[in-house]
C-alpha positions as CSV (number, residue, x, y, z in Angstrom):
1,X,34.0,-15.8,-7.7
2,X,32.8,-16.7,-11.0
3,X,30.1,-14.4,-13.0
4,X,27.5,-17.4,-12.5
5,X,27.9,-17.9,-8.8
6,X,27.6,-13.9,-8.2
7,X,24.6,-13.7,-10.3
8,X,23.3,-16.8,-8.0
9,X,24.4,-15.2,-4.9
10,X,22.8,-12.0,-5.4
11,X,19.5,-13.6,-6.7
12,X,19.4,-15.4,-3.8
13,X,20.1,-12.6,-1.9
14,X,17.6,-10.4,-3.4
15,X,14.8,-13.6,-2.9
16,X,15.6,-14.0,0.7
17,X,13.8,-10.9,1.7
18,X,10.8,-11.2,-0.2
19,X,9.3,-14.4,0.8
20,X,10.3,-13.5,4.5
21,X,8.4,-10.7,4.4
22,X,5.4,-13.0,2.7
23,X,2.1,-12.6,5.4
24,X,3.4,-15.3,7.6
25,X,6.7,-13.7,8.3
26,X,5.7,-10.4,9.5
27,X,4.3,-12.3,12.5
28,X,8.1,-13.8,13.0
29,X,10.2,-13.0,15.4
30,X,11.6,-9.6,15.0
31,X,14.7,-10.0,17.5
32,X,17.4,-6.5,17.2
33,X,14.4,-4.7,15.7
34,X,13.0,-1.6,16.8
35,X,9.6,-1.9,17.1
36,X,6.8,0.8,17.3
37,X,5.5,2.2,20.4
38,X,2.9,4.3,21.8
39,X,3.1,8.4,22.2
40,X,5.8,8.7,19.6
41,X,4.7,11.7,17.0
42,X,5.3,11.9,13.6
43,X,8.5,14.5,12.7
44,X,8.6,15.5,9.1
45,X,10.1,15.7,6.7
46,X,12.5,12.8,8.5
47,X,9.7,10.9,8.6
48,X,8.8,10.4,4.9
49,X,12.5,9.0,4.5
50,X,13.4,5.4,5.4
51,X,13.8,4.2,9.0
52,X,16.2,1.1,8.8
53,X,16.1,0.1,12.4
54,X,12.6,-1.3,11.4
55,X,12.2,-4.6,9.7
56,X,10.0,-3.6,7.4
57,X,8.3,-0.7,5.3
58,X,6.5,1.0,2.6
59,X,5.5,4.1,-0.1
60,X,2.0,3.0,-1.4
61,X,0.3,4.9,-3.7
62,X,-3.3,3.9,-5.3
63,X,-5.3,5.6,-7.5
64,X,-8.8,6.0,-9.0
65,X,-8.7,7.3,-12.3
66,X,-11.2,7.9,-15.4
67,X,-10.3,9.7,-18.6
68,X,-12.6,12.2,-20.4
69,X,-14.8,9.2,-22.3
70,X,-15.5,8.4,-18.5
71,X,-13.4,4.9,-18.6
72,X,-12.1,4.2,-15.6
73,X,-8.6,3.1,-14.5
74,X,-6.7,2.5,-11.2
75,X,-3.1,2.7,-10.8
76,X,-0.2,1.2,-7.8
77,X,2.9,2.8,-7.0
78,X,4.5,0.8,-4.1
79,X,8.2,1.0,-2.8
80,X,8.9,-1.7,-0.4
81,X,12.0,-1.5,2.2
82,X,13.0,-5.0,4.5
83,X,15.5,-5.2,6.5
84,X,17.7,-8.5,7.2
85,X,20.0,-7.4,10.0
86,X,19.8,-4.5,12.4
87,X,23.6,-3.2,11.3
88,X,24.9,-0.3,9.1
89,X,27.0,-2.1,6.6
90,X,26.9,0.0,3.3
91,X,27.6,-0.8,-0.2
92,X,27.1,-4.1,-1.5
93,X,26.9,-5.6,2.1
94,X,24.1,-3.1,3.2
95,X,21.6,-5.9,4.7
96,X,18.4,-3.4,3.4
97,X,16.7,-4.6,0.7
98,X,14.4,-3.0,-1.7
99,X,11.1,-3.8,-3.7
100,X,8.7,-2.0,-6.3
101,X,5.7,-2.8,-7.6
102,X,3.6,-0.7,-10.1
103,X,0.3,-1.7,-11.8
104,X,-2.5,-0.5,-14.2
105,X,-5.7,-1.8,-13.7
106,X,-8.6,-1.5,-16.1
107,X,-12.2,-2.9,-16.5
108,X,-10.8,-6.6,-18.6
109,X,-7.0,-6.2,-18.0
110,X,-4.3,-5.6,-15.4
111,X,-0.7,-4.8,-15.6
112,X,2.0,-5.5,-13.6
113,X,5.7,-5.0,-13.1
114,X,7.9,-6.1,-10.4
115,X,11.6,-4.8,-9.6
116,X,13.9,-6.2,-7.0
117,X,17.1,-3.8,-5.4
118,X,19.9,-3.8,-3.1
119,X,20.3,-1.0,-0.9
120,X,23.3,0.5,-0.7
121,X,24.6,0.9,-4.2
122,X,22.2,3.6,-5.4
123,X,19.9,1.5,-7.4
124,X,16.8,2.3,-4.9
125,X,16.3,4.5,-2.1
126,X,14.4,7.1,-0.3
127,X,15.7,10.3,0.9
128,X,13.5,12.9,3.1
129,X,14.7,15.9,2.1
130,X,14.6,16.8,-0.6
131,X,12.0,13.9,-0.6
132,X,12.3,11.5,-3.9
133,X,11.9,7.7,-3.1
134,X,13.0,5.3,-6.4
135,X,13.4,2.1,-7.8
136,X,15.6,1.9,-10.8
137,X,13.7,4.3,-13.3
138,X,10.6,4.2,-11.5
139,X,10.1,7.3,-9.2
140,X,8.1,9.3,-6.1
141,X,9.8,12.9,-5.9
142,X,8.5,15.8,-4.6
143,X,8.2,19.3,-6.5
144,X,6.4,20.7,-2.8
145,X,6.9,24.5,-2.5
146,X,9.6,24.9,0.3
147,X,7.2,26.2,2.9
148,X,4.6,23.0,2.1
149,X,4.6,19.6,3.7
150,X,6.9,17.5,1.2
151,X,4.1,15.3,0.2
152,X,1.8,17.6,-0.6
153,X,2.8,17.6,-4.6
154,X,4.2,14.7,-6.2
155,X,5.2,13.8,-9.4
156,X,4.9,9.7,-10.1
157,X,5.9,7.4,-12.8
158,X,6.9,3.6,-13.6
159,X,6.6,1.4,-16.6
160,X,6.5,-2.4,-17.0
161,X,6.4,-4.0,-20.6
162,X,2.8,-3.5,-21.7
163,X,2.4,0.3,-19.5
164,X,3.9,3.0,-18.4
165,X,2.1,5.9,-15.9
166,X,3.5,9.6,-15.9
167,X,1.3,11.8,-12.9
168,X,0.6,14.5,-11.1
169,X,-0.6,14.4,-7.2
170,X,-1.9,17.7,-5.6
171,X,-3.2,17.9,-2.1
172,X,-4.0,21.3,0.2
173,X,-5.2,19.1,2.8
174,X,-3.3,17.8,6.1
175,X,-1.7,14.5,6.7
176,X,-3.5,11.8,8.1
177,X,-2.6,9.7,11.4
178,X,-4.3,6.5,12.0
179,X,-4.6,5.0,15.8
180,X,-3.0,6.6,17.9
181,X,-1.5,9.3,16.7
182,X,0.1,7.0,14.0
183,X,0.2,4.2,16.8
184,X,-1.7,1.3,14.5
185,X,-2.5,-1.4,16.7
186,X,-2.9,-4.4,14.6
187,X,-3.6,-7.3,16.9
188,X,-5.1,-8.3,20.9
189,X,-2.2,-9.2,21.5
190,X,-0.1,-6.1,20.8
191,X,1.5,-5.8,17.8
192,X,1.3,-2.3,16.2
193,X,2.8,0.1,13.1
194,X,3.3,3.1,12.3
195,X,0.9,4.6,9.4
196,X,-0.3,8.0,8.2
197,X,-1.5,9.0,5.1
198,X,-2.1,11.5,2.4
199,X,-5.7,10.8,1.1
200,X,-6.6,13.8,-0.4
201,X,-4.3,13.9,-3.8
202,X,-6.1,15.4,-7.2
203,X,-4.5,13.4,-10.5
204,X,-3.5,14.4,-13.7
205,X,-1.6,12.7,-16.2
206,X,-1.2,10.2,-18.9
207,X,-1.0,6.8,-18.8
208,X,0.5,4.6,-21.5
209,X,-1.6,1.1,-22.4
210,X,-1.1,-1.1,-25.6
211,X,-3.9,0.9,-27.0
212,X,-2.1,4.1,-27.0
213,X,-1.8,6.9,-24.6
214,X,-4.9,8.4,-22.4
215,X,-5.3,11.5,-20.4
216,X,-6.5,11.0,-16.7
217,X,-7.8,12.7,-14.0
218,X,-8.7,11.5,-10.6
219,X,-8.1,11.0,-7.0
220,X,-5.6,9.0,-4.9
221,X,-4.1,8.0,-1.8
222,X,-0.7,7.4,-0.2
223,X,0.0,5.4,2.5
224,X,3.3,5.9,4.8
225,X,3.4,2.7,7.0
226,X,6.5,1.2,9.3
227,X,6.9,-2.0,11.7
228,X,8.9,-4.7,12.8
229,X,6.4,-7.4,13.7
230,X,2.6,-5.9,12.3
231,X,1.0,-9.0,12.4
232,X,0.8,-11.9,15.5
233,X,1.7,-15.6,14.6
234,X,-1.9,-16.5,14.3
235,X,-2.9,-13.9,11.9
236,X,-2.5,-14.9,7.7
237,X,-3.4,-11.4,5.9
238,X,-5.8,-8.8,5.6
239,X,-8.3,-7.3,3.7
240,X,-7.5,-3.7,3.7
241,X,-9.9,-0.6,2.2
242,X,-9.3,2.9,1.4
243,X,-12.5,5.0,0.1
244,X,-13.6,8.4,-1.2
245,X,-16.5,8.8,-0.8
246,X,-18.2,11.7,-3.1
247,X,-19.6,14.0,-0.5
248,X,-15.8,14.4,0.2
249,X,-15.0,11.9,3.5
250,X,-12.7,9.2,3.4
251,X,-12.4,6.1,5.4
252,X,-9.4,3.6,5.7
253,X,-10.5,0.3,7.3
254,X,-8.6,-2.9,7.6
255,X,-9.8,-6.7,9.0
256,X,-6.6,-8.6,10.4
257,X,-7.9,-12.6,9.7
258,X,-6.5,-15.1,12.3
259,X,-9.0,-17.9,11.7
260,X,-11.6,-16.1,14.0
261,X,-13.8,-13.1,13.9
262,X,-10.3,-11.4,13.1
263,X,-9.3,-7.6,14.5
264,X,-10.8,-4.6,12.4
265,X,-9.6,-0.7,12.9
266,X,-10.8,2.3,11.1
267,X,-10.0,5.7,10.6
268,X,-12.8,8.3,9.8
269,X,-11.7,11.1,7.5
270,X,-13.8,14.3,7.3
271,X,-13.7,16.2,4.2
272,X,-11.2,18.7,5.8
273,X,-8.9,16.4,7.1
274,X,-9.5,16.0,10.3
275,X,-9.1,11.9,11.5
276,X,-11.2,10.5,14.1
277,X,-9.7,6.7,14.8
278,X,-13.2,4.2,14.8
279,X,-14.0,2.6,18.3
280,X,-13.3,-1.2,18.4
281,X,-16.1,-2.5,17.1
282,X,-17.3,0.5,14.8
283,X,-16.3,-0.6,11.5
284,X,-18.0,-4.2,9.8
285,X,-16.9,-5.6,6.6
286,X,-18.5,-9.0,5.2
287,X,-17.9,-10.8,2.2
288,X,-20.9,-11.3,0.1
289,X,-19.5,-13.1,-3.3
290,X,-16.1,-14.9,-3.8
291,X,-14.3,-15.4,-7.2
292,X,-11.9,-18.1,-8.5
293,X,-8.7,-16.1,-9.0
294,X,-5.2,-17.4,-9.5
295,X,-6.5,-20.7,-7.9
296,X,-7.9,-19.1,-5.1
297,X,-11.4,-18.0,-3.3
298,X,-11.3,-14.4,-3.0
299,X,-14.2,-11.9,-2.0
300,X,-14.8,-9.4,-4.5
301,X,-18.1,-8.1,-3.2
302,X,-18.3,-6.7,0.2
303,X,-20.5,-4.8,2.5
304,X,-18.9,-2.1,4.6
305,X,-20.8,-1.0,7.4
306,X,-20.2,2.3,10.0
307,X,-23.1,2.7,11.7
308,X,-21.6,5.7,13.5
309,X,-21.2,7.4,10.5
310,X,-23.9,6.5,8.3
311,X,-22.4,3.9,5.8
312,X,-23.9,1.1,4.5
313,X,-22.3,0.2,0.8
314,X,-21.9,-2.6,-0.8
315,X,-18.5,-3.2,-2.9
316,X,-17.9,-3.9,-6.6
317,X,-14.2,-4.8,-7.9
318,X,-13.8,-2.9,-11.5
319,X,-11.8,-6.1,-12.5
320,X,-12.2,-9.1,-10.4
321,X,-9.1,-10.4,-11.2
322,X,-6.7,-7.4,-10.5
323,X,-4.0,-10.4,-9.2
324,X,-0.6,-9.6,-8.7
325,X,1.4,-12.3,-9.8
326,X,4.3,-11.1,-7.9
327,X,7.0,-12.6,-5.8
328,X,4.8,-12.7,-3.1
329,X,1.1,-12.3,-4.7
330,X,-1.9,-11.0,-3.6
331,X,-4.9,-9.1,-5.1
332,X,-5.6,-5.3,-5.6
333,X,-7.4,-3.1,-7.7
334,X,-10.1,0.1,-7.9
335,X,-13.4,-0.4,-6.3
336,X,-16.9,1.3,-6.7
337,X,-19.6,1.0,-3.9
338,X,-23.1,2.4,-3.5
339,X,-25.8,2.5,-0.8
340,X,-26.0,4.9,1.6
341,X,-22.7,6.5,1.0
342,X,-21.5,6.0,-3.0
343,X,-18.3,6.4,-3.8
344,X,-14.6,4.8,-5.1
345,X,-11.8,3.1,-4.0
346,X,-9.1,0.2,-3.7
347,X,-8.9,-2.9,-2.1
348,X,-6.4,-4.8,-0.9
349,X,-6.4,-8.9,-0.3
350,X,-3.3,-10.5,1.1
351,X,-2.8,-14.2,2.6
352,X,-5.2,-16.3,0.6
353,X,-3.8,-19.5,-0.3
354,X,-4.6,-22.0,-3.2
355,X,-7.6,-23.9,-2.6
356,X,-5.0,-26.5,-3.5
357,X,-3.4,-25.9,-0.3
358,X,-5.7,-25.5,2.6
């Protein structure tokens, strides 16, 4: 086989993946799969490592960030993990296939970088113990005492062209399961994940911007989520929140869109860590302004409402146009909201199409 036609082979391997795993396909069949069900309980640390029986799978790390002049920044750390076939192959026929995305946002600019890996052949991984997930040069590893919960300190990094990030992530606080004791229903009709969460990190660090370096502090969040088929046929992509709010609660809250009134969940966060999933019906969250970006209408001001819990905020993008332009694009970026409960954020927007298109 010629250099050309392996370079062509493996790009087309390495594209394959991605677009399957594009919002429409996670509602595709997943035939040979495992998929989630209820009453299973998290075991760690073999659960921060990869599971390869499911189709699909992630590391997600955001964070809020400001440095000492009070300028604020958010950052992305994701490792994404599809599989195409059910089977064990290793090496250069291993059917697991590996993404990473890493981003700076900032009030007029956003940075993005994008890498693409085969599994078996070292280039990108996770392992659970010791815990270090990895993509290339980017990297999640854990420098947890040995009696602590692996996650519980982190060092992160990645670089693109124009940025680089270099952080610390501290947490005393428990890990988080959402649903069902991790059981995430996603849809009526059944479809679920797996998720938990660290919300509770403490930052510090540099980050590296074409203006030079800057010392952060701040707050983020990691999210730990695993599936085979998380969305139904009918459902296009999400708009997904995760918020700190500054008397010390957090609160993760999704809206599934399928054309209707979509499915929402919740999970309520106390400031000690203790989850309390929202009841159907608990959590509301309306667009109240849309913005051109990348050819498309997207919401960037929002109105979260728990009645249950006393919020009522309305949402403010730092940088409405936080896109990332990547194989398979969506928007996110830092958030600020005020009203009854103020606090920061990220937001997530997936499945919006061209206004080309519709």
């Amino acid at each position: 086989m010629s250099v050309k036609t392996l370079l062509f082979c493996l790009s087309l391997a390495l594209s394959t993946p991605v677009h399957a795993q594009g919002f429409a396909g996670l509602g595709t069949s997943a035939e040979g799969f495992t998929m989630p069900v209820p009453g299973r309980r998290f075991s760690f640390p073999a659960d921060h490592g990869a599971h390869n029986d499911f189709r699909i799978e992630w590391w997600y790390v955001t964070a809020n960030l400001q440095a000492v002049d009070g300028t604020r920044y958010g950052i992305q750390w994701t490792l994404f993990r599809s599989a195409l076939a059910t089977d064990g192959a290793t090496g250069w026929a291993s059917p697991q296939m590996w993404m990473g995305h890493a981003a700076i946002t900032t009030s007029d600019g956003h940075h993005v970088a994008e890498r693409f890996a085969r599994g078996g052949i070292g280039q990108a991984g996770v392992t659970a113990a010791p815990f270090e997930a990895w993509i290339d040069a980017w990297r999640m590893k854990s420098r947890a005492a040995a009696n602590a919960d692996a996650l519980s300190a982190l060092d992160l990094s990645a670089a693109g062209a124009d940025f680089a990030f270099d952080l610390k992530l501290d947490s005393d606080r428990p890990l988080v399961a959402h649903g069902d004791g991790g059981y995430s229903l996603k849809s009526e009709k059944g479809q679920a994940s797996y998720y938990y969460s660290q919300p509770f990190y403490r930052v510090t660090g540099e980050l590296t911007l074409p203006g030079g370096p800057v010392t952060v502090t701040g707050q983020a969040w990691l999210d730990r989520e695993w599936s085979s088929q998380p969305l139904a046929a009918d459902q296009v992509g999400w708009d997904w929140f995760s918020m700190h709010f500054d008397g010390g609660e957090k609160l993760m809250g999704f809206r599934l869109r399928d054309g209707g009134a979509g499915f929402t969940s919740g999970t309520w966060i106390s400031a000690d860590g203790v989850a309390e999933p929202l009841k159907r019906g608990a959590i509301a969250v309306t667009p109240l302004r849309n913005a051109v970006v990348a050819q498309r209408s997207l919401p960037i001001r929002w109105r979260v409402e728990v009645p249950g819990k006393g919020v009522d905020v309305t949402i403010q993008a730092l940088n409405e146009n936080a896109w990332m332009a990547t194989a398979f694009p969506y928007w996110e970026g830092p958030i600020s909201f005020d009203g009854t409960k103020p606090g920061r954020g990220y937001l997530e927007m997936t499945g919006y199409m061209p206004t080309a298109d519709r």
